[in-house]
N, C-alpha and C positions, 0 to 999 in steps of 0.2 A: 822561383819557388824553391822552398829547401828541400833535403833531399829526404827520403821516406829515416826514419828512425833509426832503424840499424845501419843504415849508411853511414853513421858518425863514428869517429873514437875520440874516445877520453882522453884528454891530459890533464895535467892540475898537479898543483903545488901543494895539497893537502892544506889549503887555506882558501881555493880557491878552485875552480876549471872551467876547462874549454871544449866546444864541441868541433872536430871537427871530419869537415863531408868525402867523402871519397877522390872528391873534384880538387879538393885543397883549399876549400871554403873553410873558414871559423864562421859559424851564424850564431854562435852562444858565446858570451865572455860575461861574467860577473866581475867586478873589479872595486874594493880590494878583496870583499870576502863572498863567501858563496852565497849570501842573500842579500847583496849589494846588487843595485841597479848595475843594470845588463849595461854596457858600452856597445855590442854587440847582438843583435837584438830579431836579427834576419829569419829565427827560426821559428818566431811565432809572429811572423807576420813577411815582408817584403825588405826586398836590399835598400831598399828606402829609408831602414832601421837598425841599419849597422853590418857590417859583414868585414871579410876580412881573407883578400884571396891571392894565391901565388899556386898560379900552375903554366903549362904553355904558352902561347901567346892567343892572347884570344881577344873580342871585341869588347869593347868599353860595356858592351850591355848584354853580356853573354857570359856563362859560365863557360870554364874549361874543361874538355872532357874528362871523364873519370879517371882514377889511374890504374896503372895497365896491373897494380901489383902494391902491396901495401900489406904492414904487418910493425908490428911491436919488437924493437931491439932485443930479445933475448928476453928477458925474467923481469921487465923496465915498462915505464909508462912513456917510453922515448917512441914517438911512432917516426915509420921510415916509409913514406909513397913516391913510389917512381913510374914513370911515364917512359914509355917509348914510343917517341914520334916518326918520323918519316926523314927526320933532320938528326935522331940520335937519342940517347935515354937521359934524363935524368932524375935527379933526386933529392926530396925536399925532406928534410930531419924536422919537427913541430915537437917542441917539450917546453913544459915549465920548471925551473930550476927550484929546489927546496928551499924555499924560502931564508934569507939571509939580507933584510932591506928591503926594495921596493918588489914588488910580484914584477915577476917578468915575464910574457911571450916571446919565445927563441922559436924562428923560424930559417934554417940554414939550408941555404940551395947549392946541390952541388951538382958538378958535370960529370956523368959517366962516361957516356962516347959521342962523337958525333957533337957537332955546336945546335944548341938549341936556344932559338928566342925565347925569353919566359917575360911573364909579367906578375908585377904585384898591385891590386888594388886597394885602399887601406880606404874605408869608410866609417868613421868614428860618430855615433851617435850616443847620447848620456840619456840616462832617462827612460830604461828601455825603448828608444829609437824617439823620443819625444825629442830633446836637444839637440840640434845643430852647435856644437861646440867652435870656439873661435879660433881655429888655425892657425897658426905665424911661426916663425924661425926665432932660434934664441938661442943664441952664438953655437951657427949651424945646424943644430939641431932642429928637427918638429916638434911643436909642443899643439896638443888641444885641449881649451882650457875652458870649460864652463861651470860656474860657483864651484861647488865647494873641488872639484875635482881635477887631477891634469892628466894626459897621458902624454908620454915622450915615446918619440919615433927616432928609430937613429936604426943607420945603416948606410955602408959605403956608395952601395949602388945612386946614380944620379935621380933625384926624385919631383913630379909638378903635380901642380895642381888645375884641376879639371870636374866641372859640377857636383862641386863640395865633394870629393874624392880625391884622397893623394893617389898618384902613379907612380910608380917605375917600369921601365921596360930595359932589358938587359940581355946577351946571351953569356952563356955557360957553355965550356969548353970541357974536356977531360982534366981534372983535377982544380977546377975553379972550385971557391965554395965562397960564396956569397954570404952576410948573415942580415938577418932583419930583427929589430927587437922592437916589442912595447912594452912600456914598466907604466904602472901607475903611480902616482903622488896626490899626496895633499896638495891644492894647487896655491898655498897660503907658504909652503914649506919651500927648499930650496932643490932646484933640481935635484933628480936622482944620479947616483953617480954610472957612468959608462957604461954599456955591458961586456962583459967579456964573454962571446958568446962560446968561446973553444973551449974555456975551462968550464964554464959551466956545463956544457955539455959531458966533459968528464966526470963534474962532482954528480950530476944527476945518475947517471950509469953507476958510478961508485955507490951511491946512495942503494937503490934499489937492488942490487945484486948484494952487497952486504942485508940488506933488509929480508930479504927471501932466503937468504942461506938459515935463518933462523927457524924454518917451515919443521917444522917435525912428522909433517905427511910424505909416506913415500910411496903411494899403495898406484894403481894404473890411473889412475885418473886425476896425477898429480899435474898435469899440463889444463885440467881444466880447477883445478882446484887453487893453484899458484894463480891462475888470471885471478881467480873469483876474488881471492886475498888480496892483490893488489890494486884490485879495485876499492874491496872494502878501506883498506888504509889510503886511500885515494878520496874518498871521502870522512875522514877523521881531520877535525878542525884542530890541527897539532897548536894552536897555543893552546887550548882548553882542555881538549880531550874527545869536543861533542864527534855524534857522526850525522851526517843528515842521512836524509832517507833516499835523495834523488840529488842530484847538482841541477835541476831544470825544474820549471814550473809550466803548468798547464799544456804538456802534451797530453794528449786527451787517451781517455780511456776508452773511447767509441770514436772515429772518426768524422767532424761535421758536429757533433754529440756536444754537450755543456761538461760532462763529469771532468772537469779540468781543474787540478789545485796544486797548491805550491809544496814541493816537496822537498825545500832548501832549510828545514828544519830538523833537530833531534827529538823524535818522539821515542819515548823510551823504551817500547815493545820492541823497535827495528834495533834501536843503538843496545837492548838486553840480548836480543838474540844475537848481533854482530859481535859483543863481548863472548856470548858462548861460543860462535865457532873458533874467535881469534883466539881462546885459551886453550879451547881446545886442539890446535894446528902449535902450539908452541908460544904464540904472542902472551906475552902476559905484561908486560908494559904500555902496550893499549889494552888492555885491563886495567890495571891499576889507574889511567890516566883517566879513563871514562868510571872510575870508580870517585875520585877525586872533582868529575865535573857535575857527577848523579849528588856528590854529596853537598857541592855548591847550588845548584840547582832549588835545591829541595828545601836544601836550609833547616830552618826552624820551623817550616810550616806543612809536614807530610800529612796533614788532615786537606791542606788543600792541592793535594798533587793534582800537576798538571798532565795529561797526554800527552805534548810536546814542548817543548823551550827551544829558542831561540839558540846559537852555538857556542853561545857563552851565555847562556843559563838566563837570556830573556825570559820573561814571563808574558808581555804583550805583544801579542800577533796579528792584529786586526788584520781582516781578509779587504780586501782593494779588489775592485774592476779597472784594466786598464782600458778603455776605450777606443781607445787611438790605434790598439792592435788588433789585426783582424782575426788571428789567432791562428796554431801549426793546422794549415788544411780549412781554413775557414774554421775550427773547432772555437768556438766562443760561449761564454767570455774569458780573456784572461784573465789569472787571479795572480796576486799576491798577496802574502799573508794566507794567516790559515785559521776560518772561525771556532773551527771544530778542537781549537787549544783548548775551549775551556769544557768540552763535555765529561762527561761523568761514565770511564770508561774501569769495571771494577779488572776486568782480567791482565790491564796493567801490573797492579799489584802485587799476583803472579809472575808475573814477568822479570820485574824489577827482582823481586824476590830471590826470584830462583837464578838469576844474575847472581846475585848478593851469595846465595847457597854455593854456587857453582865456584865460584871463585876463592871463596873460603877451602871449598875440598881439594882444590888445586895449589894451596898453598901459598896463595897468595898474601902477604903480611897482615896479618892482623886490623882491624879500623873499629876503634869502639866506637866510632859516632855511624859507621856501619851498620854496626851490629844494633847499637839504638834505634836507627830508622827503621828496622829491621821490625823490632817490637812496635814501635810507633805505627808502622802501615798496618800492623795486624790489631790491634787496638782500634783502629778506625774500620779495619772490613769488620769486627766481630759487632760493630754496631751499624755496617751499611750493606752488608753484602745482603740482605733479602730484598734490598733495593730494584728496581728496573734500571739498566741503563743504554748507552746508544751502542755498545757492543765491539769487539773490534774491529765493525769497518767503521765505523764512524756516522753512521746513518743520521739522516736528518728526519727522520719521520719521529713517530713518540718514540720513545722508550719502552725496550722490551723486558721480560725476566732472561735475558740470552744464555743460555745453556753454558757454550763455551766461558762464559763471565763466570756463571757459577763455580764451572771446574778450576777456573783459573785463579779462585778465590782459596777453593781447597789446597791448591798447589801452595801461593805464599803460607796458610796457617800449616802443612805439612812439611814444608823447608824450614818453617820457624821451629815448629818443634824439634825438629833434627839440631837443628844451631843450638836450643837448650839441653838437649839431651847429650851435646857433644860437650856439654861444661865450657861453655862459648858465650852464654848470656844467661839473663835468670829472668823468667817469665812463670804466669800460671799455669802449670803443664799439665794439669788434670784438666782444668777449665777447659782451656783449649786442643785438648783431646779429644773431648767432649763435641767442641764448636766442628771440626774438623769430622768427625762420625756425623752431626748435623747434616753440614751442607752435604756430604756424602747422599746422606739417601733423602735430601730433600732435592738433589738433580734426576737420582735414579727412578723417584716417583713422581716428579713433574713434568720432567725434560726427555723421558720413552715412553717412546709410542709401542707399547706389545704387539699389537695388532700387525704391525709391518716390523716387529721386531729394529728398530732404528729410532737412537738419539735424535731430537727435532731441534731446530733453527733459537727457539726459545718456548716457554712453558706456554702446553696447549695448540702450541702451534703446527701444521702439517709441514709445513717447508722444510729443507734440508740446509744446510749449509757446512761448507768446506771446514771451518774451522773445529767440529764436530771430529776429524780424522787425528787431532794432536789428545784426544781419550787417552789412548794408549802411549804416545808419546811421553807423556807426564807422567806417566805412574796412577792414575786414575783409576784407570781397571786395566786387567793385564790384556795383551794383543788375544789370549785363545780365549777370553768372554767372550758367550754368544754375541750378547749385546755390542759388544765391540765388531765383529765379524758383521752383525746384521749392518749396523750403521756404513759399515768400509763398499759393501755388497749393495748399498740402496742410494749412495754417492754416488758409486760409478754407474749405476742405474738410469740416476736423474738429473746428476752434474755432470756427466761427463759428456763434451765437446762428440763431433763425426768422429774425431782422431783420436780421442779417447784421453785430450788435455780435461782439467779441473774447472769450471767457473766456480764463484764464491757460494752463490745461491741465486737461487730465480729473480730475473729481473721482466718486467710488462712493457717492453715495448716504449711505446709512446704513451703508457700511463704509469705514475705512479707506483712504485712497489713498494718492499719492505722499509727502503733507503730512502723513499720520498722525493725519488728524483726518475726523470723519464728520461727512455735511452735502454739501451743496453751496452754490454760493454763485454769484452775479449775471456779468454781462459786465463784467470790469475795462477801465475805460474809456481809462486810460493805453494799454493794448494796443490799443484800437479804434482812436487816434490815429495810432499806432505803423504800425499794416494803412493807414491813409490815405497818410503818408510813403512807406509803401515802394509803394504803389500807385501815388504824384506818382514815384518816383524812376525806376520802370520806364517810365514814359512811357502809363500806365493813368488818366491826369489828371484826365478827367470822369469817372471813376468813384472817386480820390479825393474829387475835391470835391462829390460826392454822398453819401460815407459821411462826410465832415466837416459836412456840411450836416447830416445828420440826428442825429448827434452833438451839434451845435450846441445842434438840438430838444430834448435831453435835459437843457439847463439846465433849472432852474427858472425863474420869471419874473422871478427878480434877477440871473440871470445865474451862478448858484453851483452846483458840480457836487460831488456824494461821491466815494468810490471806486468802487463798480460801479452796476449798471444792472440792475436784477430785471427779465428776459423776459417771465417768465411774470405777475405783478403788476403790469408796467407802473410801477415807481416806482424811485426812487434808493433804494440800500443802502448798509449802510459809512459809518465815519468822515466829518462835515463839516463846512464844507466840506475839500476834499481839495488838498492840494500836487499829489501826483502826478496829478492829472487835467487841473488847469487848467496845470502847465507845459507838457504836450503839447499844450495848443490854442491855445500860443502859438505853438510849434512849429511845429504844421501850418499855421496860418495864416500862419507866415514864409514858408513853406518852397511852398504852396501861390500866395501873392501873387508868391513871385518867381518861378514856372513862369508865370506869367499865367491857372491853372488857376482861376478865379472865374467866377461866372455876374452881369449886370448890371454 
């Protein structure tokens, strides 16, 4: 079985990554890119479907215990788990090297004290776990080769094979270091060349400590703020720019639950808001990259913008069942792909937008095809935003008038006008003055409810939902609006979890809700950060920085957050790690340090 969720850490090439378990298991590898069939495949289903383990010596059909101590090199995505056994300690370095040729998994074991037997299992499955690939030597080397794909195994250690699994079994003394690699290839192409597992291991460390000196945060919460960032750039697909939302597909948002989908894509609300923190922390060359992949993307056709694209600006994502897997925890079914590309979500638009705005105020160099997309999306809202649509979670039921859409529609024609007013672009500025006073007080008289004084879910409607809390975020209406306080006051009311986490909005059990899907599902944590902001912004301060503090808690011990937070089970749910979790705890921590709202 794999291990519960937060048990894993990331590594990745920022092209690509890997999950791996506290035990020293990898049960997740995509190869070569992050929406590339899994080789790897253990974690939504059984070791039947790929895995990939170096820890003590343990039985052919048994994991090895946990380790005794594990943590990330410094300011690096270089993780370091060591074991103390009863024979002596050691320790295994797990990184992917920045890409330079073929992608590589660097696994190097080395001996602290004491001589310890260790073993490596190496079970290669194509297809997410569907392929048995064909095994053999080629001149010394392992290679597994099935169509279009090969991976190569090289390492000194002596290596056999045993029910379709390679082995080693080896000990490590004090100062031994062992290395193990797998690189992927075309399997049409000619071997990958050697690895050099010491130097890499240098450039990787080089890499990321040069990449973090760039941080322009320095405020107390810089150790959880540096993880968050190098996670986000952990997910930036550096040929292109995209960022996905997740490196994993269908870990489930309920346990046992269907809500499971692939989150190995760039939709553009996650990769807009990811550009915000990253500009906002200093990065501004993942800005500009992701400006240049939003502008390939889009192209010529921003009447038909999509929700998400593929990492190099796909446009087709048909959603797949895979079958064959029984899914993390029985959670079924798995998916790949993602159908919800092509719905009709307007507060994107916003999104994008105010990306677009934000980046311009920051200096960022100029882009007239920028700036034309710019006019182009508002040209299209000014003729669809009284539209219904599925809103930003994605719902599969009809189509609503969603509130948050509507604000998020005002947000792009309110950054547009600022771009024309700055002598930036030239648009109808009265017109759209006009349009922008419009949807203004057609949300304020459709989308509140007087009576309970609180913004509703969508027009007419009594339900609540989280994303109602980014009002004041936006500039909408300021944080001391009653209306604004009512709505912050009847969330924590009615969304808020025992512990006092965010769900998104009411979900029915074993029927049906808003979303047209049965089930419920965990505290979406993006939303719980979202309740901290607007709690800093009304002047509620220590009592934001008490629901960020416990928030905080909710990492794992490397610092890594999913998408929600299961109450009742006490453990992380959902896609990980997640974009949208950790850009809001960069968020709150900016946004928190600059009220002086910190304890210590």
């Amino acid at each position: 079985m794999a291990g519960r969720i937060e048990d894993y850490a990331l590594i990745g090439d920022m092209q690509t990554a890997a999950l791996v378990c506290r035990d020293g298991t990898v049960d997740w590898l995509c190869l070569p890119r992050f929406d590339s069939h899994a080789i790897f495949a253990g974690l939504l289903g059984t070791e039947e479907h790929g895995f990939w383990r170096i820890g003590p010596a343990h039985a052919a059909d048994a994991r090895p215990p946990a380790a005794t101590r594990r943590g990330y090199r410094g300011d690096s995505l270089i993780l370091e788990s060591e074991w103390d056994t009863d024979r002596g300690t050691v320790r295994v370095t797990d990184f992917m090297p920045p890409r330079d040729g073929a992608p590589q998994l660097i696994r190097i074991v080395e001996g602290v004290s004491g001589r310890v037997p260790m073993r490596s299992a190496l079970r290669m499955r194509f297809s997410y776990g569907r392929v048995v690939p064909w095994v053999h030597k080629h001149e010394g080397r392992t290679v597994a080769v099935a169509g279009p794909d090969s991976v190569w195994f090289d390492t000194p250690a002596e290596t056999y094979g045993q029910s379709l699994t390679t082995y080693s079994d080896f000990t490590v003394a004090p100062g031994d270091r062992i290395a193990f690699t797998v690189s992927w290839q075309p399997s049409h192409k000619e071997p990958p060349a050697l690895p050099e597992p010491e130097q890499s291991l240098e450039a990787t460390e080089d890499f990321w400590r040069e990449w973090v000196e760039h941080c322009t945060y320095h405020g107390p919460y810089r150790e959880a703020v540096i993880r968050s960032l190098i996670t986000l750039k952990a997910l930036t697909y550096a040929p292109t720019g995209g960022i996905v939302a997740a490196p994993t597909t269908s870990l489930p948002e309920e346990i046992g639950g269907v809500r499971n989908w692939d989150y190995r894509y760039t939709w553009l609300r996650d990769a807009a808001i990811t550009l915000s923190s990253l500009l906002r922390t200093g990065y501004r060359e993942e800005a500009r990259a992701w400006r240049e992949w939003l502008l390939r993307a889009v192209a010529g056709d921003p009447e038909n913008l999509q929700i998400m694209y593929g990492i190099a600006g796909e446009r087709e994502l048909g959603e797949a069942e895979l079958d064959w897997l029984p899914g993390y925890e029985n959670s079924a079914p798995v998916r790949v792909g993602n159908g919800a590309a092509h719905q009709l979500q307007l507060d994107v638009y916003g999104e994008v937008t105010e990306a677009l705005h934000l980046a311009h105020m920051t200096g960022l160099a100029r882009n007239d095809y920028a700036s034309l997309l710019q006019l182009k999306l508002i040209q299209y809202l000014e003729k669809h935003w009284t539209e219904p649509d599925e809103g930003i979670w994605e719902v599969r039921g009809p189509r609503r008038h969603f509130v948050h859409s509507k604000v998020m529609a005002w947000v792009a024609v309110d950054r547009t006008i600022k771009l024309i007013e700055s002598g930036d672009a030239d648009g109808p500025l009265e017109r759209w003055k006009q349009l922008r006073d419009d949807i203004h007080r057609d949300v304020c008289e459709k989308g509140y409810d007087r009576e309970r004084n609180t913004f509703t879910q969508s027009y007419g409607s009594k339900e609540l939902d989280a994303s109602l809390l980014l009002i004041p975020q936006v500039g909408f209406l300021p944080p001391d609006d009653k209306r604004v306080i009512g709505t912050i006051e009847a969330i924590q009311r009615e969304l808020s979890t025992p512990d006092g986490f965010i769900l998104r909005y009411p979900t029915e059990g074993s029927d049906e809700g808003v979303d047209g899907l049965p089930g419920d599902e965990g505290a979406f944590l993006a939303c719980s950060f979202w309740m901290a902001d607007d709690l800093a912004m009304i002047g509620r301060v220590d009592e934001a920085r008490r629901l960020f503090e416990r928030l905080l808690a909710l990492r794992n011990d490397l610092g890594l957050l999913a998408e929600e937070w299961d109450p009742v089970n006490q453990r992380q749910v959902g896609n990980f790690p997640q974009a949208f979790s950790h850009v809001p705890l960069i968020d709150t921590a900016l946004r928190l340090t600059a009220s002086g709202a910190y304890g210590g």
